[in-house]
Backbone bond lengths (Angstrom), bond angles and torsions (degrees), N, CA, C in turn:
res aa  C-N    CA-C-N  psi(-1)  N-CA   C-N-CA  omega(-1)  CA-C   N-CA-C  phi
1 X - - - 1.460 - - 1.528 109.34 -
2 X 1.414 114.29 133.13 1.398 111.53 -173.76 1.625 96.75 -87.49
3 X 1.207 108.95 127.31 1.487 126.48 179.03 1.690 130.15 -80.94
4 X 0.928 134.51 116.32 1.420 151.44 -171.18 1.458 90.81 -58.79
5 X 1.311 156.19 148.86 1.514 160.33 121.06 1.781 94.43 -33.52
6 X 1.337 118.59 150.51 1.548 148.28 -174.99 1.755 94.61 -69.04
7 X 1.561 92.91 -60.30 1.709 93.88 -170.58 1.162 92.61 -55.21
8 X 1.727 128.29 -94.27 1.685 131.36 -165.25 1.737 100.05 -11.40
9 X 1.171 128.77 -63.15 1.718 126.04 -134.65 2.205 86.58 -89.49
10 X 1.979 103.87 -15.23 1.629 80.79 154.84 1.312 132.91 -124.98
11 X 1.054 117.33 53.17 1.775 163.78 -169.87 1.671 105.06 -117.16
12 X 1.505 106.12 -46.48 1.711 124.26 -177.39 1.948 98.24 -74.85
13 X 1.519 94.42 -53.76 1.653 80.52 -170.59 1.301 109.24 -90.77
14 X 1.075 149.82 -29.55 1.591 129.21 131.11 1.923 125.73 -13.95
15 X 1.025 89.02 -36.29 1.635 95.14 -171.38 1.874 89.59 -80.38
16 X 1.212 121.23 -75.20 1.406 126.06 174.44 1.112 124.80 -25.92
17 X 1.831 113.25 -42.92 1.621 129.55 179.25 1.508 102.53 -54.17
18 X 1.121 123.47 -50.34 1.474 123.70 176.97 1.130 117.15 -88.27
19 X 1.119 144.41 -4.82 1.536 153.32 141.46 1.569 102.45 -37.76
20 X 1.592 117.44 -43.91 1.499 96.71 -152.39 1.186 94.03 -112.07
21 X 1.117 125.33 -29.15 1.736 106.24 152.88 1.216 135.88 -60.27
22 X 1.319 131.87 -0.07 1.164 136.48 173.05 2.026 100.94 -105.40
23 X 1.096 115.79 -31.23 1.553 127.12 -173.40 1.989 94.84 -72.34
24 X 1.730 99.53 -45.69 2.089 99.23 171.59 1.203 120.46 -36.11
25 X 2.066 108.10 -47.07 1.520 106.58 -178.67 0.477 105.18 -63.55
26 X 1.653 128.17 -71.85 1.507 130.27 -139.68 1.509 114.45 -74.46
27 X 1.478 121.76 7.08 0.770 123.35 148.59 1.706 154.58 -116.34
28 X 1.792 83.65 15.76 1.356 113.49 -171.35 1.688 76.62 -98.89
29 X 1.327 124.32 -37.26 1.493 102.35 -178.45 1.443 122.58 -73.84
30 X 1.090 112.28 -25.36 1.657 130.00 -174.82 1.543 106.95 -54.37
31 X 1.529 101.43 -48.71 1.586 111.03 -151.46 1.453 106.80 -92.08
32 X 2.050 97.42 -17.95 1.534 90.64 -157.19 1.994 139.04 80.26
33 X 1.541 83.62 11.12 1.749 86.16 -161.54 1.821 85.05 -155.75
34 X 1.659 93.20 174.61 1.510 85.69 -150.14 1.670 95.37 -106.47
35 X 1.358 119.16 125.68 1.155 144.03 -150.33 1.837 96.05 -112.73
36 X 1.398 120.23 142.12 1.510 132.55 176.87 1.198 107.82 -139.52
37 X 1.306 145.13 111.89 1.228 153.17 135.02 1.240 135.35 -62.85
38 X 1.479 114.39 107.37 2.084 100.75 -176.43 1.554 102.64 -135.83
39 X 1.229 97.83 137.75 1.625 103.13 174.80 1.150 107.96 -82.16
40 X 1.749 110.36 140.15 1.416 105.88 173.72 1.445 115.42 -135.49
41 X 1.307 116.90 22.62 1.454 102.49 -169.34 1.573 86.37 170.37
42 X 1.510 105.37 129.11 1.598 117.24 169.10 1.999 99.20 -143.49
43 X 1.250 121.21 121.27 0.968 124.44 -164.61 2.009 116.55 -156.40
44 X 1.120 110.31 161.52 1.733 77.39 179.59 1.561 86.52 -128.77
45 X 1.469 105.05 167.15 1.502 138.51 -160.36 1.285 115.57 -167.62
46 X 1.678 113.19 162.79 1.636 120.90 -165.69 1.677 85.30 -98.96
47 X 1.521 89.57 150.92 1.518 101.44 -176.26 1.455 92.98 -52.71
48 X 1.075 130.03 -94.50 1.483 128.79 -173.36 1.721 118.66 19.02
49 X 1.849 90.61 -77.29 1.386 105.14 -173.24 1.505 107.38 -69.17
50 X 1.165 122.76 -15.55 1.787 120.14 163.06 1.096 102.37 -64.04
51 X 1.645 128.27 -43.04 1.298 110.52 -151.63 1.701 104.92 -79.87
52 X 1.566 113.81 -40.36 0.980 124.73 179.88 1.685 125.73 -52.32
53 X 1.184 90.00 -40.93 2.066 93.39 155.85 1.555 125.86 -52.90
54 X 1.499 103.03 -25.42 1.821 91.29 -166.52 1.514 104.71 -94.96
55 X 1.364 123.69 172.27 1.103 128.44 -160.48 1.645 95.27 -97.78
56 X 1.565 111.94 168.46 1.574 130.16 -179.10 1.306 106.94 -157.87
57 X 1.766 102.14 118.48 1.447 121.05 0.91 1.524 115.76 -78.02
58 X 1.489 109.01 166.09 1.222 126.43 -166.18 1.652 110.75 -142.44
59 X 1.568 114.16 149.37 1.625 96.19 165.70 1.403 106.35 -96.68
60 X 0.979 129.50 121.33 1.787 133.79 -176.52 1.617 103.88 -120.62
61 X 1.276 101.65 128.21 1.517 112.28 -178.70 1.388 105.20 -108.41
62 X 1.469 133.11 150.88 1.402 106.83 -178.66 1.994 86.98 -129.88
63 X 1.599 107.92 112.29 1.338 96.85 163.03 1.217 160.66 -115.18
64 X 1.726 118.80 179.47 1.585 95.45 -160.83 1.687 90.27 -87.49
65 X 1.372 112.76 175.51 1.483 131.15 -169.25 1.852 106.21 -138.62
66 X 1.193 100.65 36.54 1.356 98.65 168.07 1.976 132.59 -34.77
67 X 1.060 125.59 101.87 1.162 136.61 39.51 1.375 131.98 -112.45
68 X 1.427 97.80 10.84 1.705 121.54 -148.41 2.264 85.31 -97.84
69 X 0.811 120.25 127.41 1.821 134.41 163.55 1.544 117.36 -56.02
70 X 1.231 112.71 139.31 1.473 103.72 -161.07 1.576 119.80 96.78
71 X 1.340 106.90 170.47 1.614 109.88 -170.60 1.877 87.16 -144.56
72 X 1.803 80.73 154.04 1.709 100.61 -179.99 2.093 98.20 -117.46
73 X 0.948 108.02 -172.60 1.094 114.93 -159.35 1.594 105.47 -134.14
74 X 0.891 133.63 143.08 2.152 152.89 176.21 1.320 94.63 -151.87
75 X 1.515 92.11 118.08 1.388 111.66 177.01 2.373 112.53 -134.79
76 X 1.149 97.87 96.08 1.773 105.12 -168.35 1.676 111.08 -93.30
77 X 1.900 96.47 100.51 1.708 87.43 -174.25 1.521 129.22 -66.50
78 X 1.591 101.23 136.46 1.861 111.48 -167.91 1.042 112.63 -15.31
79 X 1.598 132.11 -56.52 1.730 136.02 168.00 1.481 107.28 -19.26
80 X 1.271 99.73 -59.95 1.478 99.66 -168.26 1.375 119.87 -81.24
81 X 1.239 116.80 -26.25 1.409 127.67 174.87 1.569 113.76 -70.07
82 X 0.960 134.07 -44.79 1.521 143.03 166.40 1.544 93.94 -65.66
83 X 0.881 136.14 -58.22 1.548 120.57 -179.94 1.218 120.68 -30.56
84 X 1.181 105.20 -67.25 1.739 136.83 -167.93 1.859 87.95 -60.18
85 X 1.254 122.51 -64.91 1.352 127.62 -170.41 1.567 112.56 -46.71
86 X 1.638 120.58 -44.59 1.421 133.14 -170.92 1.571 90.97 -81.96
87 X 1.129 138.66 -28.51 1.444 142.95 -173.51 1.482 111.36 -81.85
88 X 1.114 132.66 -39.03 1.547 144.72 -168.56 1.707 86.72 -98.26
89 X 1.226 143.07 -22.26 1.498 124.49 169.07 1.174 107.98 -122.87
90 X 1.742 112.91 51.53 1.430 127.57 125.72 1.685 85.73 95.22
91 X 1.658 155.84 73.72 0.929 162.02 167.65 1.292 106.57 -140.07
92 X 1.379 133.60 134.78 1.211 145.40 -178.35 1.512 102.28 -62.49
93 X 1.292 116.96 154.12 2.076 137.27 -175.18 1.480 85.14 -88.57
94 X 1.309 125.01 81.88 1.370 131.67 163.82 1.580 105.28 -129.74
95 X 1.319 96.64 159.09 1.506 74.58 -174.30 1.680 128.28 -96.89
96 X 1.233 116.36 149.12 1.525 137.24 -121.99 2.047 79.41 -112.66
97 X 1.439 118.91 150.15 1.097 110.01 155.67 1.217 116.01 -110.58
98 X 1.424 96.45 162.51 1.632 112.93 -148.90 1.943 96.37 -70.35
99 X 1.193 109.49 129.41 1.691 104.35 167.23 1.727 105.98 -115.10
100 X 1.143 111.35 128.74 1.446 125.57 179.09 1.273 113.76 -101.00
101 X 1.543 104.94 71.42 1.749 107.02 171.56 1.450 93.58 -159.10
102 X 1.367 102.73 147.84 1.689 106.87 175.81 1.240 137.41 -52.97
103 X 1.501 115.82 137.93 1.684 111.27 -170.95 1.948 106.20 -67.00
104 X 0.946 91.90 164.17 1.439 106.59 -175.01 1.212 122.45 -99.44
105 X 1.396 125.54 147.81 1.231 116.26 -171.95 1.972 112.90 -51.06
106 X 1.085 110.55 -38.59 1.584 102.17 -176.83 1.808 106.65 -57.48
107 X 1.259 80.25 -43.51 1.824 96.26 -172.35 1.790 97.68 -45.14
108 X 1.064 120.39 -42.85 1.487 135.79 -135.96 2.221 84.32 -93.80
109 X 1.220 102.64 -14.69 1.982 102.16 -165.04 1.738 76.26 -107.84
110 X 1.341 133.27 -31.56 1.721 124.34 -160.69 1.962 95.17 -77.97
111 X 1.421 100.32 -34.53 1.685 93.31 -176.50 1.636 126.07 -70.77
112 X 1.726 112.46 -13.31 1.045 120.38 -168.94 1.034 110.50 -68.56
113 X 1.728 162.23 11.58 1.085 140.61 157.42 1.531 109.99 -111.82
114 X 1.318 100.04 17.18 1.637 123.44 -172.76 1.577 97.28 -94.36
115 X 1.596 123.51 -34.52 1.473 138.74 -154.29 1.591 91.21 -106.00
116 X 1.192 122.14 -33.56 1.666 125.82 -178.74 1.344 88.56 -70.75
117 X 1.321 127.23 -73.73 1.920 112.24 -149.80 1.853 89.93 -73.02
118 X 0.839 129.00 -12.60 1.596 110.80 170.38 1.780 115.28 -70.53
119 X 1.269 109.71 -61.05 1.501 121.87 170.57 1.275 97.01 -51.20
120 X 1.235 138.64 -65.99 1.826 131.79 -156.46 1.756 91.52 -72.36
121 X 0.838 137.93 -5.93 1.352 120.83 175.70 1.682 105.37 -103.36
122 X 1.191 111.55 -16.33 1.697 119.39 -172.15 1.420 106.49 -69.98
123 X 1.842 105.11 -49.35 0.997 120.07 -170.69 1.753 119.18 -59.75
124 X 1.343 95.41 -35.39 1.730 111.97 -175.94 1.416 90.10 -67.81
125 X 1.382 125.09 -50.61 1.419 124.63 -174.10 1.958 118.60 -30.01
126 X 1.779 83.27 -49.31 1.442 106.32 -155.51 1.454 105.99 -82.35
127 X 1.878 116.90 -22.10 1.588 113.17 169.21 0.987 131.07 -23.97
128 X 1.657 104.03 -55.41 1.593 110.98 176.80 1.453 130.56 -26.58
129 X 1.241 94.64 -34.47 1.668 114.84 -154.31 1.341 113.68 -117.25
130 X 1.442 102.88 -55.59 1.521 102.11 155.88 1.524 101.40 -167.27
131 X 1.083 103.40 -152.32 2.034 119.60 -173.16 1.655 93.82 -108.10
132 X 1.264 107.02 141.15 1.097 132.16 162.95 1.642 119.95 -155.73
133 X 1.515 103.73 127.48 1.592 92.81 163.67 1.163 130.99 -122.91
134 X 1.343 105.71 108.03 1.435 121.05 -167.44 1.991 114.42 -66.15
135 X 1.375 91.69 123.23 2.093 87.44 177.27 1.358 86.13 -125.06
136 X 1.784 85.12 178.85 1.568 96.80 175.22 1.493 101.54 -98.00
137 X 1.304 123.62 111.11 1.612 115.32 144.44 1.509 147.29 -13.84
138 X 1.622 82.82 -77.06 1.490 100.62 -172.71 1.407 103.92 -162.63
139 X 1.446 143.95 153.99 1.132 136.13 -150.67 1.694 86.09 -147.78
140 X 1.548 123.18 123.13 1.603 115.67 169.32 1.786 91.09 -139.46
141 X 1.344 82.13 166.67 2.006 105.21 178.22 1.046 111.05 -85.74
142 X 1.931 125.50 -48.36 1.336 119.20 -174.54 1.447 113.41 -96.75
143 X 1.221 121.26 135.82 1.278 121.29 -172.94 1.376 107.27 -73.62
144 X 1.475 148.95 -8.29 1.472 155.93 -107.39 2.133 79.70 -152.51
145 X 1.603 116.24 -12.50 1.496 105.52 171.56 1.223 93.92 -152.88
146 X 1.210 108.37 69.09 1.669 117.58 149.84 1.357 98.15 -138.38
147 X 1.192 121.79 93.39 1.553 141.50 -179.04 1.535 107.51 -93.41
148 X 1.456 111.40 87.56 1.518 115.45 -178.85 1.290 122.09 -123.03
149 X 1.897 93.78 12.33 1.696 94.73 -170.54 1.678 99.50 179.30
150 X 1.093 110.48 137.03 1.671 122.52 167.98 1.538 102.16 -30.33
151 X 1.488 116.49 140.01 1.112 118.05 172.23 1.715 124.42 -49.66
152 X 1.685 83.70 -44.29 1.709 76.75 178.83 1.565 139.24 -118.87
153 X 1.922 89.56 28.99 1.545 101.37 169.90 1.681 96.86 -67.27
154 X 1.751 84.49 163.18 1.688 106.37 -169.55 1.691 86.94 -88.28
155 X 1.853 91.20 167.83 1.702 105.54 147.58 1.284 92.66 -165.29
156 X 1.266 87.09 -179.05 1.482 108.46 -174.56 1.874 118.06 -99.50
157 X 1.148 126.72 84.66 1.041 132.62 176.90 1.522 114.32 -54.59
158 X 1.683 101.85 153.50 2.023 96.85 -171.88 1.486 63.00 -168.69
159 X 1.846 113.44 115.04 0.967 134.73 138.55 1.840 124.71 -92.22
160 X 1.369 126.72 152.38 1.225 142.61 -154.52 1.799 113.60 -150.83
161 X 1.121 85.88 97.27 1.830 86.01 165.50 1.626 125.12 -75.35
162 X 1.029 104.20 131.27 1.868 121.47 -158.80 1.634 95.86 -110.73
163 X 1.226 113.70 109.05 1.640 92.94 158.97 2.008 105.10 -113.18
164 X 0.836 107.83 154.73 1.574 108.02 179.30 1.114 115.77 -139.75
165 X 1.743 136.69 86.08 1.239 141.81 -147.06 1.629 126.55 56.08
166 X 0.930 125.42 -93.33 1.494 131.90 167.19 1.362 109.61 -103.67
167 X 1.233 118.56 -33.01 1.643 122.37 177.52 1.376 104.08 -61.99
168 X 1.717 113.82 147.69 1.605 133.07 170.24 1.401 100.47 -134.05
169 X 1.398 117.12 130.66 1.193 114.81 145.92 1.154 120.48 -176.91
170 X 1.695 156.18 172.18 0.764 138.69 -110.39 1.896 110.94 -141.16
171 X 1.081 121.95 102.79 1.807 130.71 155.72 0.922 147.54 -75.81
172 X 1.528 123.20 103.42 1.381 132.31 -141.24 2.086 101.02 -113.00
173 X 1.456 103.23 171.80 1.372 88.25 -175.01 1.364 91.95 -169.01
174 X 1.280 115.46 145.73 1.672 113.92 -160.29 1.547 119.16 -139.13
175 X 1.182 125.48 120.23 1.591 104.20 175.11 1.518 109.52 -138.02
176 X 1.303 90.23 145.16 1.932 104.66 -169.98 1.765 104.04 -58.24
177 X 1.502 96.41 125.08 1.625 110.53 -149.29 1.976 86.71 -71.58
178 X 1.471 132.28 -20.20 1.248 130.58 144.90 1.186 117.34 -10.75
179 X 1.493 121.15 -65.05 1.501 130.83 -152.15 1.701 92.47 -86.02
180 X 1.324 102.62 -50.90 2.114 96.79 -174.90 1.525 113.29 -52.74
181 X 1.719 113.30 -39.31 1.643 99.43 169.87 1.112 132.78 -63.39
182 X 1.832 107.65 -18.52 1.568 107.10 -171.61 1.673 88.04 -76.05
183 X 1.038 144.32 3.98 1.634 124.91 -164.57 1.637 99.79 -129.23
184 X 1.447 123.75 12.09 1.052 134.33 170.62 1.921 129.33 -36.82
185 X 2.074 80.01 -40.16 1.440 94.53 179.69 1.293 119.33 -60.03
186 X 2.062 112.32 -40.48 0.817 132.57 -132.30 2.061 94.36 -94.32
187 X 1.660 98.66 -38.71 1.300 115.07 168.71 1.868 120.36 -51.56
188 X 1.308 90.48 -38.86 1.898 92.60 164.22 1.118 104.29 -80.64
189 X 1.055 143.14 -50.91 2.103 128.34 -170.46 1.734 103.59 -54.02
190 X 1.318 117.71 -21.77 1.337 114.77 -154.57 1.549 77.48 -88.24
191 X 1.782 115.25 147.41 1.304 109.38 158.02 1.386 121.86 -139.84
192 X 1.357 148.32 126.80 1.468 135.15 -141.02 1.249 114.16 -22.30
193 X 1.339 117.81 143.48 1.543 103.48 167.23 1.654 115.99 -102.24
194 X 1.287 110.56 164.17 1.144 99.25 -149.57 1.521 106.58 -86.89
195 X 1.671 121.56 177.62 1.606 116.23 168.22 1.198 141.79 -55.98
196 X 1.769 96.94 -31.40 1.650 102.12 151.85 1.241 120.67 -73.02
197 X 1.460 141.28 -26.87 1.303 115.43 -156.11 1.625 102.12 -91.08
198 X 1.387 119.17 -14.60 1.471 152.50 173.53 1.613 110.70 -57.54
199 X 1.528 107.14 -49.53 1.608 114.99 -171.89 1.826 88.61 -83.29
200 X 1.004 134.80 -28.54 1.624 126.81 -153.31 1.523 91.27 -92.79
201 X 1.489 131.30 -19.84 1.497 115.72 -167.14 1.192 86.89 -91.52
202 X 1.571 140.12 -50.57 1.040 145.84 -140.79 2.341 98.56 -84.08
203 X 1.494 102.16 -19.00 1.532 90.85 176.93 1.832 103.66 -91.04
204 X 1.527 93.56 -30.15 2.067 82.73 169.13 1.141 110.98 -66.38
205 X 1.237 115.48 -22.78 1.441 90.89 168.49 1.148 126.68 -97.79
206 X 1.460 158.09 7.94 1.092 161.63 -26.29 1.933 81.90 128.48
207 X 1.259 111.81 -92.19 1.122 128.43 156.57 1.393 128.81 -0.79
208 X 1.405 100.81 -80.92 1.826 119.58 159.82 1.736 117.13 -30.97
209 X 1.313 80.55 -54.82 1.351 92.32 167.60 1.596 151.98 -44.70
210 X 1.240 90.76 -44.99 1.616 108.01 -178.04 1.534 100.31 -118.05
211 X 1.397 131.84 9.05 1.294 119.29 160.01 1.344 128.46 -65.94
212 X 1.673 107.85 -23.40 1.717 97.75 158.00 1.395 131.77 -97.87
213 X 1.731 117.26 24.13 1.398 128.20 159.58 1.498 127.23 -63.64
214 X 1.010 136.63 146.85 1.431 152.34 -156.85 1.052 108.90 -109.38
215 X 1.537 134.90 133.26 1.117 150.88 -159.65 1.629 120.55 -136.51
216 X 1.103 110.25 141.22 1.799 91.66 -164.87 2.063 96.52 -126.22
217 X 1.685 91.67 130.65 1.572 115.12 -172.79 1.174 129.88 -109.36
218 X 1.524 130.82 129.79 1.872 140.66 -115.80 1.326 75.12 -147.37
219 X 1.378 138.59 107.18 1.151 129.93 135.31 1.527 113.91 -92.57
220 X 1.444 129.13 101.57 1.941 108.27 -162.57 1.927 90.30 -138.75
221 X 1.145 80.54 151.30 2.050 104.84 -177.84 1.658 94.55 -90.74
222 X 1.345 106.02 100.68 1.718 104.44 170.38 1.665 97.41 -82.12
223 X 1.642 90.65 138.35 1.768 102.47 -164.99 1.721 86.72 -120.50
224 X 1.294 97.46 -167.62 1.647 113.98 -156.31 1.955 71.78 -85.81
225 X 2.025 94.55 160.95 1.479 101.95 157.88 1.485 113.51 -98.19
226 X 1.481 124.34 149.86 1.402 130.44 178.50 1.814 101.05 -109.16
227 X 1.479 115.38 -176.92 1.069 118.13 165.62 1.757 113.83 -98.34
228 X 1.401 109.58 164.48 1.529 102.71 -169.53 1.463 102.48 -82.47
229 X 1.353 138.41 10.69 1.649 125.20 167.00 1.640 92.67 -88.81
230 X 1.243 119.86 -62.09 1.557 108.40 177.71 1.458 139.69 -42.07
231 X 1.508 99.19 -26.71 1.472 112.13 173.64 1.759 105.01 -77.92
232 X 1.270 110.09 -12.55 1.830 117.35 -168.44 1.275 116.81 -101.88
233 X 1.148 112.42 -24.98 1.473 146.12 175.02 1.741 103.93 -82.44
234 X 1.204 126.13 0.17 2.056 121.46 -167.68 1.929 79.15 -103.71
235 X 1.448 81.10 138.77 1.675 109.82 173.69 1.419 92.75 -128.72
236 X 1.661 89.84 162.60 1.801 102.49 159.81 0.700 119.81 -8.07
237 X 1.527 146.33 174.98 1.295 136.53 128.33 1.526 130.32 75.17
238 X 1.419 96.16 -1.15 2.107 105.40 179.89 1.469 90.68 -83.18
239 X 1.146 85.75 176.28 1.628 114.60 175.77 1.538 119.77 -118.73
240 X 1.287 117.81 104.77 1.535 98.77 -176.81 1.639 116.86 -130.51
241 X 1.755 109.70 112.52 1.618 116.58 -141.62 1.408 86.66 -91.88
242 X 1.446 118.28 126.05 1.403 128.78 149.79 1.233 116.34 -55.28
243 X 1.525 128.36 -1.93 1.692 123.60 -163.32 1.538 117.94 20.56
244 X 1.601 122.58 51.92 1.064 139.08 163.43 1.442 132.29 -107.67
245 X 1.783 116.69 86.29 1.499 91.37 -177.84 1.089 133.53 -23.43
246 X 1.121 109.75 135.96 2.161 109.39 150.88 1.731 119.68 -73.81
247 X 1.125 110.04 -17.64 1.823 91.80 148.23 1.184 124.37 -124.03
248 X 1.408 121.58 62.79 1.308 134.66 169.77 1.779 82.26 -116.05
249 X 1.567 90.75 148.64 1.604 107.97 166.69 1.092 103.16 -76.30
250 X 1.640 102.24 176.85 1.101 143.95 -178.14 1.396 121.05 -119.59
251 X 1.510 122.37 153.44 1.585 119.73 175.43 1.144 103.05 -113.43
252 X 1.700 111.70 122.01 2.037 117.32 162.34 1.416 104.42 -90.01
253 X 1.743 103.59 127.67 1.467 108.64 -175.04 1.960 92.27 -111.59
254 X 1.678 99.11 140.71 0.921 118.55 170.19 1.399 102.75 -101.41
255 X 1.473 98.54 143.21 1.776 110.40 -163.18 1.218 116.21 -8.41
256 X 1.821 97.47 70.83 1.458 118.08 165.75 1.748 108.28 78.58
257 X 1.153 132.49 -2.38 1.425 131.37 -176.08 1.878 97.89 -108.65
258 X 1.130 100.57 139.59 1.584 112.57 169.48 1.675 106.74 -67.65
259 X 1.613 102.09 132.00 1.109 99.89 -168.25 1.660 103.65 -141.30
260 X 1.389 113.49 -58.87 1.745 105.82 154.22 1.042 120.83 -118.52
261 X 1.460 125.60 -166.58 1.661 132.78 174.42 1.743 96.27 -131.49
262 X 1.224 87.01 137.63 2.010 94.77 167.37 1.114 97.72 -163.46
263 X 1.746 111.41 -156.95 1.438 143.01 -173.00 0.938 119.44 -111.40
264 X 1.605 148.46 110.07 1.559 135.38 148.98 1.534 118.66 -34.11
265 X 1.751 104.17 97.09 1.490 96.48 -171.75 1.902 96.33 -102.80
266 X 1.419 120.42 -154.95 1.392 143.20 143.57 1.107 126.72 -99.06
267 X 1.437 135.64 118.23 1.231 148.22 135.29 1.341 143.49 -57.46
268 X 1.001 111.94 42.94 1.679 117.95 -146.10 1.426 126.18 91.47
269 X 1.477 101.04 -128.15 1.307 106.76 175.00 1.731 105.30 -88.40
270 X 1.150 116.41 1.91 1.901 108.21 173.48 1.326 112.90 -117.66
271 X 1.079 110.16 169.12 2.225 113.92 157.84 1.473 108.25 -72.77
272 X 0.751 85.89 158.85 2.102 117.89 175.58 1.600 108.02 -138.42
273 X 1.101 113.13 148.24 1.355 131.22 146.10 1.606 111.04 -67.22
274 X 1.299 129.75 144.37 1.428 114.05 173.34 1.389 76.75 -133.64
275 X 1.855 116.81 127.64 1.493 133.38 151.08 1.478 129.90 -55.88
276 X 1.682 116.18 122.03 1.668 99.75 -173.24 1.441 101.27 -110.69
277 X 1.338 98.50 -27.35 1.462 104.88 174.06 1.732 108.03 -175.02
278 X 1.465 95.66 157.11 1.580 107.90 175.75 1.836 113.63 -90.20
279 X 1.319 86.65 153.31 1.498 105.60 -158.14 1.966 100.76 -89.26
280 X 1.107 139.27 126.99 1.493 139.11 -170.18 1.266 98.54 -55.63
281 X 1.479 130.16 145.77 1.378 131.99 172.59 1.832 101.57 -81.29
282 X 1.219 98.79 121.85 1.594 113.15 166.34 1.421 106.31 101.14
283 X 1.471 115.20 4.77 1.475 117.79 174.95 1.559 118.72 -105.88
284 X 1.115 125.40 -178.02 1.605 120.23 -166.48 1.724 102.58 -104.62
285 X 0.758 129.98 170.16 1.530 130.99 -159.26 1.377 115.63 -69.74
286 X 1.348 112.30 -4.90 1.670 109.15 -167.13 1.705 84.74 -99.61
287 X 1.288 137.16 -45.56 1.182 127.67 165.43 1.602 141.21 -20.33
288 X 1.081 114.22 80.45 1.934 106.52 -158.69 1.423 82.43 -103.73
289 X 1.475 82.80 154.02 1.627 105.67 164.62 1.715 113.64 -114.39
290 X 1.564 110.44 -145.02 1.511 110.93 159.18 1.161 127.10 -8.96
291 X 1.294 149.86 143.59 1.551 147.77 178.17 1.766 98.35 -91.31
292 X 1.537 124.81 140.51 1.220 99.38 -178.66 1.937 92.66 -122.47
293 X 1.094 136.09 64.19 1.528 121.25 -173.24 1.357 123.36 -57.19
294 X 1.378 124.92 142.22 1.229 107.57 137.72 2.217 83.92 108.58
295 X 0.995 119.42 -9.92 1.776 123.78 166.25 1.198 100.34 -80.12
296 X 1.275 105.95 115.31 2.011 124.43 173.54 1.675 98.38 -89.27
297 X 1.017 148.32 154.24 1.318 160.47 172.33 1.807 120.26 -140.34
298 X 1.604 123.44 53.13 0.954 132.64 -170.81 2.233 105.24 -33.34
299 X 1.240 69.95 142.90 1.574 90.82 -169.41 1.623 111.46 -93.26
């Protein structure tokens, strides 16, 4: 068996370690449900004895590795694949029982943007080190006819435990240990990266993330307090004075936190918030910072 060097194969699970924490989000955002990724095992083996480990049927992807010759392997056990499938056509992340029969061709067009945020996150994985662009080949069920390699060339196996709501189960990923020596060179130039440069990818992405989350906006006139017989006691026709200028601002609270000061203007036919300025983070509302003019915030 041609042998991987100790360092390279922990360069690989380092590289993977952040693969699957970054693969958790993007797929805790995908699904909507709360997604765990853990590496558990990077090791090398003859295709054979890879193949002979995975279950049948199976979803087995076989991929290309552009620019590098040869194909690597993604393989997502049925548990998880029926999950993901009952989940993407609108079924709650509960857990799903396992069906042991092959996905179907429709099944096989519903997983494809399931195989994109996996590959586009692999690939970012693999920058470090070098470029690769990972596609899908060819996609089969039985592992016993996905013929992508001599029985007893090596690779490098990198299994991954998946849980996806109540579901667990397990994603494996393989590449002909051929292709990791040719990048050997490339594996020494690379040298840990550090904790900052680690925390800053991981908040852009973080970031990315929650930029299409929804936020809910309080523009409100705090008025004087009364007692509750006086408030029970108002008929028609009372008068009840907030003692609040009308050109004194106002505070818009973002989910309940002070966030700017403006004006209740018109927008047409509705209200707006009109922004005069933002409020300092960690300060009390009279605190302004930056001036922000000219931000409408329909009401």
């Amino acid at each position: 068996m041609d042998r991987i060097p100790k360092s390279q194969l922990r360069s690989i699970r380092l590289l993977h370690d952040g693969f699957a924490r970054t693969l958790a989000s993007s797929l805790s955002a995908y699904l909507r449900a709360y997604v765990s990724v853990n590496l558990v095992s990077v090791e090398q083996l003859s295709y054979v004895e890879m193949t002979e480990l995975l279950p049948n049927p199976t979803c087995l992807v076989s991929l290309g590795l552009q620019p590098y010759e040869g194909h690597g392997v993604f393989e997502v056990h049925p548990s998880l694949t029926f999950q993901i499938l009952e989940i993407i056509l609108g079924s709650k992340a509960k857990r799903s029982t396992e069906l042991k029969r092959e996905i179907t061709e429709i099944e096989q067009h519903l997983l494809d943007i399931f195989f994109r945020i996996v590959l586009r996150d692999l690939k970012d994985a693999w920058e470090n080190v070098t470029s690769i662009d990972f596609s899908v080949s060819s996609l089969s069920t039985d592992p016993q006819l996905l013929q992508i390699s001599n029985p007893g060339e090596t690779f490098v196996a990198v299994g991954m435990e998946v849980k996806i709501g109540e579901t667990t189960g397990m994603v494996n990923l393989a590449y002909p240990s051929l292709v990791i020596k040719m990048m050997r060179n490339k594996f020494d130039r690379q040298g840990p990266a550090s904790g900052a440069m680690l925390q800053e990818k991981n908040q852009g992405k973080i970031l990315s993330l929650i930029q299409t989350a929804t936020v809910k906006l309080e523009a409100r006139i705090e008025g004087v307090a009364i007692l509750m017989r006086d408030l029970m006691s108002l008929t028609v026709g009372d008068v009840l004075p907030f003692q609040f200028p009308v050109e004194r601002p106002i505070v818009c609270l973002v989910n309940g936190k002070p966030k700017f000061r403006g004006h209740i203007v018109r927008a047409g036919a509705r209200k707006a918030f009109l922004v005069d300025a933002v409020l300092s983070p960690g300060h009390d509302d009279d605190s302004l910072a930056q001036p922000a003019s000219g931000v409408r915030i329909p009401s």
